[in-house]
C-alpha positions in Angstrom: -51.7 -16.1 -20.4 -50.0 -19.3 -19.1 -46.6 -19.1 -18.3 -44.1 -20.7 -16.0 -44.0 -19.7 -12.5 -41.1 -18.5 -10.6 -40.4 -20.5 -7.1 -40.1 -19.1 -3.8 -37.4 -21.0 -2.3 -36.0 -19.0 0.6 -37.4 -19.1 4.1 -37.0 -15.6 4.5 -39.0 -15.4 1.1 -41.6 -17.2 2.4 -41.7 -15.5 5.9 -42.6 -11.5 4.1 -45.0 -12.9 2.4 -46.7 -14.2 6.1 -45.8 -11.1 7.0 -48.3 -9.4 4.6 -51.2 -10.9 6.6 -53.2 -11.1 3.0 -54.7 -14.8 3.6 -57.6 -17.1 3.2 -58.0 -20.5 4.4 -59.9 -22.5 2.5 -60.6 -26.5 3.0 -58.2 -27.6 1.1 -55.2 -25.1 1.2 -54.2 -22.0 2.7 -53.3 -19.2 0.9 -51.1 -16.1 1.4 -50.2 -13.2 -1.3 -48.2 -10.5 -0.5 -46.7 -7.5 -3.0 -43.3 -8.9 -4.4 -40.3 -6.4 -3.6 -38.9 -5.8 -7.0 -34.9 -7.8 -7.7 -31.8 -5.3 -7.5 -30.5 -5.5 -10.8 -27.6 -8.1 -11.5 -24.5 -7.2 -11.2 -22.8 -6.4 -15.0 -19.5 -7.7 -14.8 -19.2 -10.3 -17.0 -17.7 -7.6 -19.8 -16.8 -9.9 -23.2 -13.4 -9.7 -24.3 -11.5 -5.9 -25.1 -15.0 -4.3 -23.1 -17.7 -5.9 -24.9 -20.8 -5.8 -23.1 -22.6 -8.9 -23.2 -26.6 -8.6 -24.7 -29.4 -8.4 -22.2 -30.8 -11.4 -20.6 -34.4 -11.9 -21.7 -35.2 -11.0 -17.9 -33.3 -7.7 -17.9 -35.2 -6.7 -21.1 -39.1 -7.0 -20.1 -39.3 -5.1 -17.0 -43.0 -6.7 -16.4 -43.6 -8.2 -13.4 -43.5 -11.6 -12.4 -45.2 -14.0 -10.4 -43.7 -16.0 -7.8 -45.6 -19.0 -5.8 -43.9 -20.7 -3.2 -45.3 -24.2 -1.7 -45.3 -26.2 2.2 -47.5 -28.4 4.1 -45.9 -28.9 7.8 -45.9 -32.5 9.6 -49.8 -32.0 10.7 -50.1 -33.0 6.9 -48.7 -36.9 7.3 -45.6 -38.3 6.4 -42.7 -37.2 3.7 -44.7 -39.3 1.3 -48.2 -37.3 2.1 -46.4 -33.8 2.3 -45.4 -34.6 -1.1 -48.2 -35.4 -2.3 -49.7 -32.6 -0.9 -47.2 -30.2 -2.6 -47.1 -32.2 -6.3 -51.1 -31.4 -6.1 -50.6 -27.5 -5.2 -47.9 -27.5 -7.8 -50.6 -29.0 -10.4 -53.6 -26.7 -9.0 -51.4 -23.3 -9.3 -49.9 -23.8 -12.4 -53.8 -23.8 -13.8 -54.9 -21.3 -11.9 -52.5 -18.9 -10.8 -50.8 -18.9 -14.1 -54.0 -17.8 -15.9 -55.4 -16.0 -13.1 -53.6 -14.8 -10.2 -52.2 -10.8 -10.6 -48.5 -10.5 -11.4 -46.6 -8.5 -9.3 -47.6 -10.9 -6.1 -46.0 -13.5 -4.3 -48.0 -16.1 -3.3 -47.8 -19.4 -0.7 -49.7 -22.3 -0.8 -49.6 -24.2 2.2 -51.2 -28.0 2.2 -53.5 -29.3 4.4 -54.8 -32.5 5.7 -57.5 -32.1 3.3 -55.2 -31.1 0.4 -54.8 -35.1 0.0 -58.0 -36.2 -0.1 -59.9 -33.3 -2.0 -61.1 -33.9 -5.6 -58.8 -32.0 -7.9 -61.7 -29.9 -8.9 -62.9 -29.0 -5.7 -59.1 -28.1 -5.1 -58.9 -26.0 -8.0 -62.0 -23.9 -6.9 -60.8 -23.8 -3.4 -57.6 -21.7 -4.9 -59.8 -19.5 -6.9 -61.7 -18.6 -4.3 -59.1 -17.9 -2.0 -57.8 -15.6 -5.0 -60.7 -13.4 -4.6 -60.9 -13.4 -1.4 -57.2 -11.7 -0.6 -57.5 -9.5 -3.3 -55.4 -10.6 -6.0 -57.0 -11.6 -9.3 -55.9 -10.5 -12.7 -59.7 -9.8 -13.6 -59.9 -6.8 -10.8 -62.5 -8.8 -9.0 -60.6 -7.8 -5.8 -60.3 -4.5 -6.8 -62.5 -3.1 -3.2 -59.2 -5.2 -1.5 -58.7 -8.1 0.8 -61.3 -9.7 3.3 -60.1 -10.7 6.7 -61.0 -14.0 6.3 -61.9 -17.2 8.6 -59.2 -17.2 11.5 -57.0 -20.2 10.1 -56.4 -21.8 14.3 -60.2 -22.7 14.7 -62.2 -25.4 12.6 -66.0 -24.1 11.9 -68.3 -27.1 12.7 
């Protein structure tokens, strides 16, 4: 399906979705999905001039639901420089994966790791498809029996 992907951008945004406790951490990136709260409608008072209503915004006419990604990687990470980095490569890996393959409706967070920087793209890229599965929220219904628990995301298996 490939299309663009709407942004999480507020905190509190960002916090629902870790409220949702739907996570998986994989090696290089953790990631969290929750069910996206449908937007109120916007308001309609932009009427033209003498009460002309102004057409529907592409938005307000398809009613399907969207998909919304939000991205972080705290200071554990590195530096500003690494953190972006981090991020640019999430950005890259979910805009082939979740775009094609993630189930609309959701709202998902990537968060980096320290391994997000060093990980081949590839490995990356399968890392975000398995964590897809593994909360539950393919397109393909592959999660269809519902989340696992997951690894605990605190302790590193050795």
């Amino acid at each position: 399906m490939g299309g663009r992907l709407e942004r999480l951008k507020r905190r509190s945004e960002f916090l629902r979705v870790a409220a949702g406790r739907r996570k998986w951490a994989a090696p290089g990136l953790v990631l969290q999905a929750a069910p996206a709260i449908p937007a109120p409608p916007p308001a309609k008072h932009d009427e033209g001039i003498r009460g002309a209503t102004l057409p529907p915004t592409p938005s307000e006419e398809s009613a399907a639901p969207t998909l919304r990604v939000g991205f972080t990687c705290s200071k554990k990470v590195g530096n500003a420089v690494a953190r972006n980095r981090a991020r640019r490569r999430l950005r890259a890996a979910a805009s082939q994966i979740l775009s094609a393959e993630a189930a609309p409706g959701f709202d998902y967070v990537l968060i980096g790791r320290q391994e997000t920087l060093h990980r081949p793209f590839a490995l990356l890229l399968q890392d975000l498809q398995t964590a897809l599965k593994r909360v539950g929220a393919t397109r393909k219904g592959d999660g269809a029996a519902g989340p696992e628990t997951g690894r605990p995301i605190g302790r590193e298996d050795s």
